[in-house]
C-alpha positions in Angstrom: -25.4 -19.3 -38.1 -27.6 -21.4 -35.9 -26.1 -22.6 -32.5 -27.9 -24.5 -30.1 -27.3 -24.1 -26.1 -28.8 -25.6 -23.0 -29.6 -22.0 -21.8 -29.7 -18.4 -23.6 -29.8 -15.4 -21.5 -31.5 -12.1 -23.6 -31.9 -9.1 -23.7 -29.1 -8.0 -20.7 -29.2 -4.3 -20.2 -25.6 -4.5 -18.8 -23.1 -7.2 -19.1 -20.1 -6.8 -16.4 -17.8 -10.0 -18.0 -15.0 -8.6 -15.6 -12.9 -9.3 -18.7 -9.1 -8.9 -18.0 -5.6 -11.0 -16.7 -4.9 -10.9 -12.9 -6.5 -9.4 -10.6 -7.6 -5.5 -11.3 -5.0 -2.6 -10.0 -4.7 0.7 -10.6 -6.6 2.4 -13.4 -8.2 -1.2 -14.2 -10.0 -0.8 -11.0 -11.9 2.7 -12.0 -12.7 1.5 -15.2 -15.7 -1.6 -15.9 -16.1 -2.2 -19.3 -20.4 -2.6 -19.8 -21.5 -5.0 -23.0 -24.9 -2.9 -23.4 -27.7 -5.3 -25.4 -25.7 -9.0 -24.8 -26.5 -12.2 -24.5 -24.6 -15.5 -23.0 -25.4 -18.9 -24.3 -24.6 -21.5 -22.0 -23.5 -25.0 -22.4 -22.6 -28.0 -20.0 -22.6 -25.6 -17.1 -20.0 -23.6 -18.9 -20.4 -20.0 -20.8 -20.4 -21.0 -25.0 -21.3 -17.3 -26.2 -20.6 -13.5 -25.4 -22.1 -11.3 -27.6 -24.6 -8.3 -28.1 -28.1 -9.1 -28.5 -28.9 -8.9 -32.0 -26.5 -11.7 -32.6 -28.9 -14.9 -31.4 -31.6 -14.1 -33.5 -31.0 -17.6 -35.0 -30.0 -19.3 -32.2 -31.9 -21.8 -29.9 -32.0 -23.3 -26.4 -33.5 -25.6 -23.9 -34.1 -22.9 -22.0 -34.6 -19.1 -22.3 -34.0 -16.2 -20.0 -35.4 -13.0 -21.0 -33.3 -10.6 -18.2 -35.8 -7.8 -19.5 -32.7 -5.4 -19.8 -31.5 -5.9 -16.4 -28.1 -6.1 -15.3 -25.8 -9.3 -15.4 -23.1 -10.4 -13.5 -20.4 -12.7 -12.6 -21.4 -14.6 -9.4 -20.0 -13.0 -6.2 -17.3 -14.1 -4.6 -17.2 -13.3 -0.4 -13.0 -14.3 0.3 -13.3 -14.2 4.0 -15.8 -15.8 6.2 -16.1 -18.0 9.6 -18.9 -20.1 8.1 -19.0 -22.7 10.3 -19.7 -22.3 14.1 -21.6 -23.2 17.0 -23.9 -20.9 18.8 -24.2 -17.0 18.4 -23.4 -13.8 20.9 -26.2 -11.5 20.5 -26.6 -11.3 24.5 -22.9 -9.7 23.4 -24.7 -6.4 21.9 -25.6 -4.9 25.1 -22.1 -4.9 25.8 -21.0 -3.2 22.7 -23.7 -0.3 23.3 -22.1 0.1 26.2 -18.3 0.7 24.6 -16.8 -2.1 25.9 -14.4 -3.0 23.2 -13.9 -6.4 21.3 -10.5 -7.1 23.0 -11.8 -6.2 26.6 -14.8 -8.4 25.9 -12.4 -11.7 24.8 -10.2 -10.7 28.3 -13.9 -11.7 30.4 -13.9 -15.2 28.6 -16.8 -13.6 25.8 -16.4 -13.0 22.4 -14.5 -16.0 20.5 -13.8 -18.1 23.7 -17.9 -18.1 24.1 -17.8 -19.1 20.2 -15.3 -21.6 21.0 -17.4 -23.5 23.7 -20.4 -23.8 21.7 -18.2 -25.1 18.3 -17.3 -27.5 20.7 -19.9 -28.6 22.1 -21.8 -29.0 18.7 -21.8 -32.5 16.9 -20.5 -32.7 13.2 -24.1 -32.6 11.8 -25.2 -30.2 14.1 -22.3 -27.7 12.0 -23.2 -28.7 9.0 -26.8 -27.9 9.2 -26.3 -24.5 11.2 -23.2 -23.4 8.2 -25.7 -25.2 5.4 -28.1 -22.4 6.5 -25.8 -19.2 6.3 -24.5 -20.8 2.9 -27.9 -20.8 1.3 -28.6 -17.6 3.0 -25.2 -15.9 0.8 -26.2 -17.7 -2.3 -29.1 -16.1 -2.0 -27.5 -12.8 -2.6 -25.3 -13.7 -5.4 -22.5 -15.6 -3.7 -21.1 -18.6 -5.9 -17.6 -19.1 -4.4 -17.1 -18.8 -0.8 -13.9 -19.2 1.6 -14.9 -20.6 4.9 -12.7 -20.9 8.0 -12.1 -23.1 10.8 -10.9 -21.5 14.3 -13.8 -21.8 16.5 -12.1 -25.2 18.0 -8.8 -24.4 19.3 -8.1 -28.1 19.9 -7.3 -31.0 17.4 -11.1 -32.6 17.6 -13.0 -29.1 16.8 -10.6 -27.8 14.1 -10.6 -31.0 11.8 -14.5 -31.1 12.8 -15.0 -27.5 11.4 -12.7 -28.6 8.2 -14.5 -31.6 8.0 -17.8 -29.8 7.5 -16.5 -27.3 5.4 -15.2 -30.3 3.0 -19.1 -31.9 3.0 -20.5 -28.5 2.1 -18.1 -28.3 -0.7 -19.1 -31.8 -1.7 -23.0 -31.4 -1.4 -23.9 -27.9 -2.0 -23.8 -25.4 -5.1 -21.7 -23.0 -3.7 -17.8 -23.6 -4.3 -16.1 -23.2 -1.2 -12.1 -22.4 -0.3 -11.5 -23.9 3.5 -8.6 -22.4 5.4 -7.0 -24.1 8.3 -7.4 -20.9 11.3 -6.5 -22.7 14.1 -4.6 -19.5 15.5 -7.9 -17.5 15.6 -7.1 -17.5 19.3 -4.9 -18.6 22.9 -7.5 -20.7 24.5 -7.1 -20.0 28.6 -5.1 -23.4 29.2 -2.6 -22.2 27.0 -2.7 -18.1 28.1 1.1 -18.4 29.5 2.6 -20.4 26.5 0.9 -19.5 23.6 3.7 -20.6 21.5 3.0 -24.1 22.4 -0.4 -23.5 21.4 1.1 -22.9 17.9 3.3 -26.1 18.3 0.3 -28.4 18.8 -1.7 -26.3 15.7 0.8 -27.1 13.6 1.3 -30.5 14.3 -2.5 -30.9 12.5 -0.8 -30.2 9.3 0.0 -33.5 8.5 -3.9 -35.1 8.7 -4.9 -31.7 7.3 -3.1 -32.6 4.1 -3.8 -36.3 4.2 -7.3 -35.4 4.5 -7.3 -32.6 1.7 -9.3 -30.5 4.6 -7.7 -27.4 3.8 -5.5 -25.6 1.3 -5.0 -22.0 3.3 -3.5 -21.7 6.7 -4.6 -18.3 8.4 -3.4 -16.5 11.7 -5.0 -13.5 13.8 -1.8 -11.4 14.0 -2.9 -8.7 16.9 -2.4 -7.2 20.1 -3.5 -10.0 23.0 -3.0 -12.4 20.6 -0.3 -13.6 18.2 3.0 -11.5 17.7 4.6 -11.1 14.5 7.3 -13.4 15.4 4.9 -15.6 16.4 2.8 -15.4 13.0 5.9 -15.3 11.4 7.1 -18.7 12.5 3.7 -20.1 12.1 3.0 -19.5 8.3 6.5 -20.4 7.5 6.0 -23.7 9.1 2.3 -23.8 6.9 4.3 -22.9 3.5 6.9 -25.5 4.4 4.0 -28.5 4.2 2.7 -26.7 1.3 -0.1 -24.5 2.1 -0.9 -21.3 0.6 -1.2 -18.7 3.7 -3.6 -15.8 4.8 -3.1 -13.0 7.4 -5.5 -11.4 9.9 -3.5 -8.3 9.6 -3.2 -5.0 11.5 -7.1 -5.2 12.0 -7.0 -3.1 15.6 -3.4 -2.1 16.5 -0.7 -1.1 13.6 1.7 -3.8 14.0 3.3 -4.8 11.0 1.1 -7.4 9.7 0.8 -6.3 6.0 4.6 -6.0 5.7 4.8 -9.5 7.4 1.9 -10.2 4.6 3.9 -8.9 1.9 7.2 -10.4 3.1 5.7 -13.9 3.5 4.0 -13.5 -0.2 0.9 -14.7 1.2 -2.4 -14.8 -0.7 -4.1 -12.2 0.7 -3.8 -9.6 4.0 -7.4 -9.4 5.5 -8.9 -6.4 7.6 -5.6 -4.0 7.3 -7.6 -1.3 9.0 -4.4 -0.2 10.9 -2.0 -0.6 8.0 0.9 1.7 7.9 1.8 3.8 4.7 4.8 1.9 4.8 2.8 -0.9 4.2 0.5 0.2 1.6 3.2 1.1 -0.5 5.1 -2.8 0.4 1.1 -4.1 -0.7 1.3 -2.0 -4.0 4.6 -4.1 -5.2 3.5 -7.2 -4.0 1.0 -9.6 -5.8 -0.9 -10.0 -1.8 -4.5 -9.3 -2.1 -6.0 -6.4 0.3 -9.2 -8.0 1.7 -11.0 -5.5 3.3 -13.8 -6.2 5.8 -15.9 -2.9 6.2 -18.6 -4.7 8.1 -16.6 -5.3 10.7 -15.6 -2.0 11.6 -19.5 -1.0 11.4 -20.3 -3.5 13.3 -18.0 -2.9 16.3 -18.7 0.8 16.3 -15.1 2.2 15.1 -14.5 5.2 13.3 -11.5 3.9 11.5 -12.1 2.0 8.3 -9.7 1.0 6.2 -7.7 3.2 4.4 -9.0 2.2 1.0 -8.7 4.9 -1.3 -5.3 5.1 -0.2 -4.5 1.6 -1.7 -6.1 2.2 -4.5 -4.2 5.1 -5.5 -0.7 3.3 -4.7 -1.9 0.1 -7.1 -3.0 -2.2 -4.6 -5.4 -4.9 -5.7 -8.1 -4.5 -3.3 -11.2 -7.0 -2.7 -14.0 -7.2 -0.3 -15.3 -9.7 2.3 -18.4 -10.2 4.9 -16.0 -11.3 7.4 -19.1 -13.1 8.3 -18.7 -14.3 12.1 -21.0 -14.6 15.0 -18.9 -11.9 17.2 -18.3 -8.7 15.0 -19.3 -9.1 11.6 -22.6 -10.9 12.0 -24.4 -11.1 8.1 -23.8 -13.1 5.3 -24.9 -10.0 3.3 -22.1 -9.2 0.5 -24.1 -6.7 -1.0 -24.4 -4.5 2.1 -20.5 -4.6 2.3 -21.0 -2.9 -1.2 -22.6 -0.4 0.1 -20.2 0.0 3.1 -17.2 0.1 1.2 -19.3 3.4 -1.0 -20.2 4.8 2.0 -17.0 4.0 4.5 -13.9 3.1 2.0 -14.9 5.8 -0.9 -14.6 3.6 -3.5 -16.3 3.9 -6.5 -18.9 1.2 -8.0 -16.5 0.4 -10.6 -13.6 -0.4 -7.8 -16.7 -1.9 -5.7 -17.8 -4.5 -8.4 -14.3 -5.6 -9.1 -13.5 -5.7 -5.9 -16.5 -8.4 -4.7 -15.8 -10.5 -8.7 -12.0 -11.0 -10.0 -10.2 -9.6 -7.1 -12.2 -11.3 -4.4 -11.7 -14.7 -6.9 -7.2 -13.7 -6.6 -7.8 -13.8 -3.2 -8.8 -17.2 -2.9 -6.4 -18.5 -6.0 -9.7 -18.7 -7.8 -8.6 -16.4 -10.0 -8.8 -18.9 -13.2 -12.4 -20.2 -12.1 -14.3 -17.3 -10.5 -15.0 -14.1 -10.9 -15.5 -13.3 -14.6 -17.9 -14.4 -17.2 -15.4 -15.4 -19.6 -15.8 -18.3 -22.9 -15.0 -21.7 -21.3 -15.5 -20.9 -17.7 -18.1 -22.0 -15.7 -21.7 -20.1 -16.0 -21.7 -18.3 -12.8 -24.2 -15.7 -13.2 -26.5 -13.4 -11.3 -29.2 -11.5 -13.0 -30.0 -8.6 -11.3 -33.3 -6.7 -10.3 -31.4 -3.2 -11.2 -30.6 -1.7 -15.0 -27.3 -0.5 -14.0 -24.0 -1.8 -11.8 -24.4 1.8 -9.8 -27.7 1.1 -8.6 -26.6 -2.1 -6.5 -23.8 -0.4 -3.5 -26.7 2.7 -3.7 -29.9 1.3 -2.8 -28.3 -0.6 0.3 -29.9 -3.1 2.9 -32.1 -5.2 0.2 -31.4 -7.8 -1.9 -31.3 -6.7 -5.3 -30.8 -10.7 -6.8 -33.0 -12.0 -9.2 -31.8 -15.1 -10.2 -28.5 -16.6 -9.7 -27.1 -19.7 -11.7 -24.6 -21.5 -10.8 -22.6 -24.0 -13.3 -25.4 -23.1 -15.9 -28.2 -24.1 -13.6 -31.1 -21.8 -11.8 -30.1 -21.9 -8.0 -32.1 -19.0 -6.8 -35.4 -17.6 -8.4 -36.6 -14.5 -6.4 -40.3 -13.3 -6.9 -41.8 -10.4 -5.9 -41.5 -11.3 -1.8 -39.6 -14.3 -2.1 -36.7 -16.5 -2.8 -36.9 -20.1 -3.8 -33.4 -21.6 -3.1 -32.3 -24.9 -4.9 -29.4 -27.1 -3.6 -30.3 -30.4 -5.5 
């Protein structure tokens, strides 16, 4: 039969379709069904054929792609990032050689209130060009669906700012992005003896939030120093009450309850869960909440501790991964490293690995139904990569192993032999 498509990929060594309803648990995690010898036909930005090689021999397109038996996959999906911010903290290195920890560096006015200043201090287009970078910077490792974060404002001008830039990117650039409303990243000093009136004046941006379709998450940090569990509690209630889907930055550093509050609340996802209890794993495993876990992070600040992945695994939690990328302690838009992190520090397998940065990483950002498969119908989201096999990628760690990455059918990102040419037209 002869079918005609705007764009044929050939010749694929190894097809990951990610093929499979909800997001991957359990014994669906260790196992990745490979199409060996496929092809994908493509048409109007969408995918119009799966099959094995042999198949097209009488087929034709506007456009061929030989992928020289290399691997395929669905674009990457990164569920937790601080895109958009003013500034950056290396000068805050020094201090982290030296073992002064994350919290102790927020108590001398650094870390996020040093973020916070700069946010603020930048104009709207200033933002937008500074995230525009990072964003083409993750595309360029295989990134096609991105959530992006506000919380760098802690007032009503710099939050909706943040959002608003968020919403332009999402208008003007290739990359899908997710933007979450994470006003409670933080007590700003004027408001260090009531932060609960903090919360009061975050939520009262709700209402323009919605008008203004800036945001369809609403996240908190739930830690020591920070916000309680009461205090998150009352927050993300007030956030499902208007509507909004909710996140929680749960039991990153201290063990304080924040994936049962996770769990209880039914939110979306619990990110970092480094501290989570066994308690809480087992509360995760019955719950449809998304563990996003943020391995960078913990590298990054110098901790032992890592998230007690293969734990959730094993109980039947659904577990993605994220760059947390952030100026303070998680400073790389590099998804692929994370791979390697989550081999190296979580123990998880390339098989949990892949579905863990594809279909779950897509449930955590309820793009479950757009991203993170390569599926008949959906949109072509694709990344051929420079490796023959899905293994090779978390091994050979701290390159980018991209080759070309499409997004809705089209060639964003050709890589030659030393470079990447990046288009966002």
């Amino acid at each position: 039969m002869t079918k005609h498509f705007d764009t044929l990929i050939v010749n694929i060594g190894q097809l990951l379709t990610m093929e499979g309803d909800g997001p991957a648990k359990g014994e669906r995690m260790k196992t990745l069904p490979v199409l060996e010898h496929a092809a994908v036909g493509i048409k109007d930005g969408k995918i119009a054929f799966i099959g094995k090689n042999e198949e097209t021999k009488n087929f034709h397109a506007d456009r061929m792609i030989n992928a020289s038996g290399k691997l395929v996959s669905p674009g990457l999906v990164d569920p937790h990032t601080h895109l958009v911010f003013g500034g950056s903290r290396e000068h805050e290195l020094v201090l982290k050689q030296q073992g002064v920890s994350y919290l102790e560096i927020l108590k001398r006015g650094g870390g996020i209130l040093s973020t916070v200043q700069a946010t603020r201090k930048a104009s709207e287009e200033e933002l937008f060009e500074k995230a525009k970078f990072h964003l083409d910077r993750m595309l360029s490792y295989g990134v096609t669906t991105v959530e992006a974060k506000s919380g760098y404002g802690l007032d009503e001008d710099t939050e909706l700012k943040q959002l608003r830039v968020i919403k332009r990117l999402q208008n003007e650039h290739p990359v899908d992005l997710v933007s979450t409303f994470l006003g409670a990243h933080a007590i700003p000093p004027e408001y260090k003896n009531n932060p609960d009136d903090f919360l009061v004046r975050m939520l009262n941006l709700l209402d323009i939030i919605q008008k203004e379709e800036l945001a369809e998450f609403v996240d908190i940090f739930c830690e020591t120093d920070v916000f309680t569990i009461e205090q998150s509690r009352m927050f993300l209630q007030a956030a499902e009450a208007k509507g909004f889907n909710v996140k929680i930055h749960a039991d990153e550093i201290d063990s304080l309850g924040g994936t049962e509050l996770a769990v209880e609340l039914g939110a979306v996802s619990g990110d970092h869960l480094v501290g989570a209890s066994a308690a809480g794993i087992e509360r995760l495993a019955g719950s449809d909440t998304i563990a996003v876990l943020l391995p960078g992070t913990s590298f990054y600040l110098g901790k032992e501790k890592y998230a007690r992945a293969r734990d959730m695994i094993e109980a039947g939690v659904a577990v993605a991964l994220a760059t947390d990328f952030n100026p303070g302690s998680s400073p790389t838009e590099n998804l692929q490293l994370m791979m390697s992190f989550a081999a190296l520090k979580l123990k998880m397998t390339p098989e949990e690995i892949w579905h863990a940065v594809t279909v779950n990483a897509a449930y955590a950002i309820n793009r479950g139904e757009e991203a993170g498969r390569i599926a008949l119908g959906r949109k072509a989201d694709i990344v051929i990569w420079d490796a023959t096999n899905y293994a090779y990628i978390p091994y050979h760690y701290g390159v980018n192993h991209v080759k070309t990455v499409l997004k809705k059918g089209k060639v964003v990102v050709e890589r030659g032999r030393n470079d990447a040419t990046i288009s966002v037209s």
